[in-house]
N, C-alpha and C positions, 0 to 999 in steps of 0.2 A: 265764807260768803263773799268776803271784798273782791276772792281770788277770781272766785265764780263768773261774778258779775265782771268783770275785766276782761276775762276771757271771751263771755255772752257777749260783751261791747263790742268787741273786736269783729266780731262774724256779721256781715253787710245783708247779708241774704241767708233766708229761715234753711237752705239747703246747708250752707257752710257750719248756722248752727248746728245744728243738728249733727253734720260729720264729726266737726271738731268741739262739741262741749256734750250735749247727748246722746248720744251714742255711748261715746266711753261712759261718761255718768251711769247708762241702765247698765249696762258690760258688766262694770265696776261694780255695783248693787246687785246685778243678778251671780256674780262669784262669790259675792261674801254673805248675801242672803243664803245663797245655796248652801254653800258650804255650813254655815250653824243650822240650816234648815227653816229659817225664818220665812213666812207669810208674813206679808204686810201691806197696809193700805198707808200711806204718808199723806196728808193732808194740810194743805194751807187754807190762804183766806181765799185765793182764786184756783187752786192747783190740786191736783189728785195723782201719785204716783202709785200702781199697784202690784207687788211683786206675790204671784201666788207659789213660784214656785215649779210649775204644771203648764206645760205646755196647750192643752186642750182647755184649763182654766184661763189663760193668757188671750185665746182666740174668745171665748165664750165672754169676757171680760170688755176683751176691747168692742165686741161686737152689741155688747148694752151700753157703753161707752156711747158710740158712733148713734145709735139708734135714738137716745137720748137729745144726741147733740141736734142730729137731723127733726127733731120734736119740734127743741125749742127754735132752730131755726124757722121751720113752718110758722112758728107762732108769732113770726116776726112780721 
């Protein structure tokens, strides 16, 4: 987690995150989920990670995702 967050410190703008900590992070997860075959949803106190696995569950996912988010922003 220290490593994590050292490296998330490091990246000035949400684009650099993302190249350089996120990206490999899902990469990472989607090779070793794949590989045992795992589905999973990861969850924190703010955060939602979802590996199904399935490409067509991946789009169907992110797109109640988005749909969601676009909800509660309306309700703002």
């Amino acid at each position: 987690m220290r490593d994590l967050i050292r490296r998330m410190d490091g990246c000035d703008t949400a684009e650099k995150l993302n190249d350089e900590v996120l990206m490999p992070f899902a990469l990472a997860l989607e090779k070793v989920c794949g590989a045992r075959g795992y589905v999973m949803n990861i969850y924190g106190e703010t955060s939602n990670i979802v590996f199904s696995g399935n490409t067509e569950d991946t789009e169907a996912i992110y797109q109640i995702v988005e749909a969601y988010m676009d909800d509660q922003a309306d309700d703002d």
